[in-house]
C-alpha positions in Angstrom: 47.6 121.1 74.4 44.8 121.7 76.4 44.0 125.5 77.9 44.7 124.3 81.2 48.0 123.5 80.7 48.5 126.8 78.2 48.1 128.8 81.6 50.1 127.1 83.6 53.2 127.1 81.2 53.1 130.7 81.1 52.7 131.0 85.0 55.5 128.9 85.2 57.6 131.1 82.6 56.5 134.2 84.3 50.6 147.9 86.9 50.7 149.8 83.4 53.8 151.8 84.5 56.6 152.6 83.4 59.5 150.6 84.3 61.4 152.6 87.4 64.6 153.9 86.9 65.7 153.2 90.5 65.3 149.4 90.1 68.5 147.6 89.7 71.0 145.6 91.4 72.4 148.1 93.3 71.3 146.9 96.8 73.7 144.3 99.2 74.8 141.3 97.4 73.0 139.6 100.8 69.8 140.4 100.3 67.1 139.0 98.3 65.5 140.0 95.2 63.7 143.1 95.1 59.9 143.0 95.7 57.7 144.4 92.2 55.2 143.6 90.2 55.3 143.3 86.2 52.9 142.5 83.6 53.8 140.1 81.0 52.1 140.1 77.5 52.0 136.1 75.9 51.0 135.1 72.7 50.7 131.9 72.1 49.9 129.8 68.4 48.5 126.5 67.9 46.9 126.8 64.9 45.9 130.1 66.0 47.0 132.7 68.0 46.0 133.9 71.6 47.0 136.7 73.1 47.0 136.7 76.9 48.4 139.1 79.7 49.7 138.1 83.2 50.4 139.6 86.3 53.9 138.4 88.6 54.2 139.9 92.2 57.3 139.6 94.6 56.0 140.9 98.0 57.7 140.6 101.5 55.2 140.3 104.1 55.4 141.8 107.7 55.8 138.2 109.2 59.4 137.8 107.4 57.5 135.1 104.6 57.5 135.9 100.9 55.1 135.7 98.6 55.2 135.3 95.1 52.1 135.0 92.9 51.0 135.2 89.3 47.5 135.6 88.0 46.2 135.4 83.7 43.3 135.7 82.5 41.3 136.4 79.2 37.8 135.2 77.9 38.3 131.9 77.9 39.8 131.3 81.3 41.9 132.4 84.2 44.5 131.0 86.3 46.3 132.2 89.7 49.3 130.3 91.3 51.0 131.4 94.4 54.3 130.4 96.5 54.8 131.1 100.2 57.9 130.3 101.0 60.9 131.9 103.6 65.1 132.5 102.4 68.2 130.9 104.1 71.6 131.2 102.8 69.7 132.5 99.5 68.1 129.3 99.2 64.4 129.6 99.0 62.3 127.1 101.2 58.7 127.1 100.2 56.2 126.4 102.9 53.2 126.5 100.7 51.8 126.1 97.0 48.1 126.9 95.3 47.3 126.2 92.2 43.7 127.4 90.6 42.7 127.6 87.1 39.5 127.6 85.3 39.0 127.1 81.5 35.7 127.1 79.5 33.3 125.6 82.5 36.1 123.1 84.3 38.1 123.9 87.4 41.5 122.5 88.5 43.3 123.3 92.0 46.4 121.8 93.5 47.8 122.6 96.5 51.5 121.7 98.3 51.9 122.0 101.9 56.0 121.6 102.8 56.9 120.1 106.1 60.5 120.9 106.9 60.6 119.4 110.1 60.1 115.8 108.3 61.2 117.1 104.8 58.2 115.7 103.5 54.8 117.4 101.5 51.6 117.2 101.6 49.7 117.2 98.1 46.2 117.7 98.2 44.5 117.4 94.4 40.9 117.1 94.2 40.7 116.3 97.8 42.9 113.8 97.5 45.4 114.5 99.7 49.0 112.3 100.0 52.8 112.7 101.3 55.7 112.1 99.7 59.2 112.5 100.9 61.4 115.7 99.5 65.2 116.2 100.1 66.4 119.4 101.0 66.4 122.7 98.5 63.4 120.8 96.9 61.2 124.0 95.4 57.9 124.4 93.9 57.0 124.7 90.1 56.6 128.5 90.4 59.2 129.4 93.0 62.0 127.8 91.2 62.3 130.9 88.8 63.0 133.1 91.8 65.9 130.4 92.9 67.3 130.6 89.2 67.3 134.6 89.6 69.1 134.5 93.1 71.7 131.9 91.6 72.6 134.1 89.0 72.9 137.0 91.2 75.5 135.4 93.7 77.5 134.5 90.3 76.7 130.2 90.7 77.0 128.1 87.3 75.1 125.1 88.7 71.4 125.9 87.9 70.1 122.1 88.3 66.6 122.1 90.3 64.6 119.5 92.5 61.0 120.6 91.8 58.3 119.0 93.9 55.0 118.6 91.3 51.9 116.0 90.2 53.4 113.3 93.3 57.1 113.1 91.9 60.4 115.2 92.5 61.4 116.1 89.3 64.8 117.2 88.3 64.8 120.5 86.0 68.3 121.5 84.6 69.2 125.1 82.9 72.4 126.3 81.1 73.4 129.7 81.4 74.8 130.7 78.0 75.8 134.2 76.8 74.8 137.5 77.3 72.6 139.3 74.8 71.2 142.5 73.3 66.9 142.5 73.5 64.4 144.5 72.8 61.6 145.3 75.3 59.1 147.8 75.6 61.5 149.8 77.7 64.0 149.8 75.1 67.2 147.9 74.6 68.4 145.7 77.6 71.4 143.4 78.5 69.7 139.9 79.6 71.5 136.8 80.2 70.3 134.2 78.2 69.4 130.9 79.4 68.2 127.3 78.2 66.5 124.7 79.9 68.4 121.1 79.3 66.3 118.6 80.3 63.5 118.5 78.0 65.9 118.0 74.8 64.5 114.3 74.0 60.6 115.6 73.6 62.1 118.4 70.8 61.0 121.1 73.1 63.2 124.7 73.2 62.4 126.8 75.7 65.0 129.8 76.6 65.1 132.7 79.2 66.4 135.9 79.7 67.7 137.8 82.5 68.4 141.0 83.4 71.4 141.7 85.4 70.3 145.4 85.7 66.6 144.8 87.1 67.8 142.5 90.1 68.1 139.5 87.5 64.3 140.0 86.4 62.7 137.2 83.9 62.6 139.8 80.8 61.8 137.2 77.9 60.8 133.7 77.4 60.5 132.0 74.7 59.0 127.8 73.6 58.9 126.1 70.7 57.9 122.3 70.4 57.7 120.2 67.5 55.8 120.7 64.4 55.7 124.5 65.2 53.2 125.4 68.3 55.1 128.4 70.2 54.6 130.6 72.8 56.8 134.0 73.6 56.4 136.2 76.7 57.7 139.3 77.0 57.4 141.9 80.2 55.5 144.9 79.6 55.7 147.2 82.8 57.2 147.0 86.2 56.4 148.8 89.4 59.2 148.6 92.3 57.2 147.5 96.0 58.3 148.9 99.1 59.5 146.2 101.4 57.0 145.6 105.4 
């Protein structure tokens, strides 16, 4: 697998302070998440092993849009992905998608530009722009973890997901199974564990945590494909953002 695609997988998965004690679910069922910030530490073997941290940012901005970005780096290359996107009925509807990475001398960038008015987006990759037709609730590749997180806070057990990416909708599925015991850097925490479904047949594992008590906030992640590559990501520190 190249480095390219090492980045995004952790994006997708995915402020040195310590995490706040006021952060929780404690606000109305109605609203949406709480904005922060976390860092994420991933280490990743294939043959050897990479360390790499990563910055993910909830932010509400003044014009009622969200925003929800995450940026890596280390030596060898950096990557930043962002969604834009607005909430109705606690269904998140992206408006627009960037995708940049660079790896050892080669740059990549994809964007998505979502036109509700014809339920249809725009892909532009390398220039190249085309349209393809979405149905409704279709998400981005990076958003779609926020949708999971606002499922399981309103208490749904139907986590399947239309995820608009490379020209094609694609349909990602997850299975919320029980709660567990982990251990983070801010000590012991109740997370929900989840498992995504629809990558059974390539021998790929990949499962997620949750915690209830941080707004339903991605905790651990963890991949394993055959004949032993890995990768684990697990959050470091959390800052809570006031809301515009």
């Amino acid at each position: 697998m190249g480095i390219h695609k090492i980045f995004a997988f952790i994006a997708v998965s995915l402020l040195t302070l310590p995490i706040s004690p006021a952060y929780s679910a404690t606000s109305s069922q109605d609203s949406f998440l709480t904005p922060y910030s976390a860092v994420y530490s991933t280490i990743w073997k294939k043959g050897i092993t990479m360390k790499v941290k990563g910055t993910q940012t909830l932010s509400k901005q003044a014009n009622g849009t969200w925003q929800f970005s995450f940026t890596a780096d280390n030596f060898f290359a950096s990557l930043s992905e962002k969604s834009t996107f607005t909430v109705k009925n606690h269904q998140i509807i992206p408006t627009h998608y960037l995708y940049q990475s660079s790896a050892l001398g080669k740059k990549r960038k994809a964007e998505l530009f979502f036109d509700w008015t014809k339920n249809r987006v725009r892909n532009d990759i390398k220039n190249k722009p085309w349209n393809m037709s979405i149905k409704p609730n279709t998400v981005d590749k990076l958003s779609v973890q926020l949708q999971i997180r606002e499922d399981l806070k309103q208490g749904k057990d139907n986590f399947d997901y239309l995820i608009a990416d490379g020209g094609y909708t694609k349909n990602w599925r997850f299975k919320r199974l029980k709660t567990e015991n982990i251990e983070t850097k801010f000590g012991e925490i109740s997370a929900i564990k989840m498992i995504r479904t629809d990558n059974k047949d390539s021998n790929k594992q990949t499962s997620f945590w949750f915690a209830p008590k941080y707004d339903y906030l991605l905790v651990k992640l963890t991949h394993k494909e055959k004949g032993g590559d890995s990768y684990t990501l697990d959050i470091e520190s959390l800052k809570v953002l006031a809301k515009h």
